[in-house]
C-alpha positions, 0 to 999 in steps of 0.5 A: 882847947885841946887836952894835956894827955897828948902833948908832946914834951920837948926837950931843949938845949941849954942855949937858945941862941941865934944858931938854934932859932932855925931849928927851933922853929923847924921843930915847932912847925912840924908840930903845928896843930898838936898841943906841945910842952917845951921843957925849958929845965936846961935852958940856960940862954936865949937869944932875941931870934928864939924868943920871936919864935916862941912867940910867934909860936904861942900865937899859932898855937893860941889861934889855932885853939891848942895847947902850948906851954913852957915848963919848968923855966928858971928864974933867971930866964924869966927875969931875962924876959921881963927885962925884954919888957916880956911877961913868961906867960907870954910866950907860954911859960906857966905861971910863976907865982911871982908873975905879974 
């Protein structure tokens, strides 16, 4: 897996919703194949088509070997994943002590 030391951090609005899906995925295709960091500190919501890419995204990354992670995402996305049926690590988000 490729190292921490090259990953490029991506800042990300307060709301991922419908509208930022397109977007979102844009960005991340352009960054296929280089280890990514997703600063989730603002985010605030999201939607069920941004979270399809992020999951999609994880996968392509995971396949590809590289590195992909969400970081700093608060307790009240996380607690809007599980209630998706999702753990936060399944779409990349660092392990939460509470994470099962």
């Amino acid at each position: 897996m490729a190292g921490n030391e090259d990953t490029t951090l991506l800042q990300l609005p307060s709301k991922l919703k419908g509208a930022e899906a397109t977007g979102l995925m844009n960005t991340l295709k352009e960054r296929r194949g280089r280890p990514v960091a997703l600063d989730f500190a603002p985010v605030t919501q999201i939607g069920a088509q941004c979270l399809q890419v992020l999951l999609a995204a994880k996968l392509a990354w995971q396949s590809d070997g590289v590195h992909f992670e969400i970081q700093n995402m608060s307790g009240d996305i996380r607690d809007g994943l599980r209630i998706c049926g999702l753990n936060p690590s399944q779409v990349g988000a660092k392990e939460a002590q509470n994470d099962t």
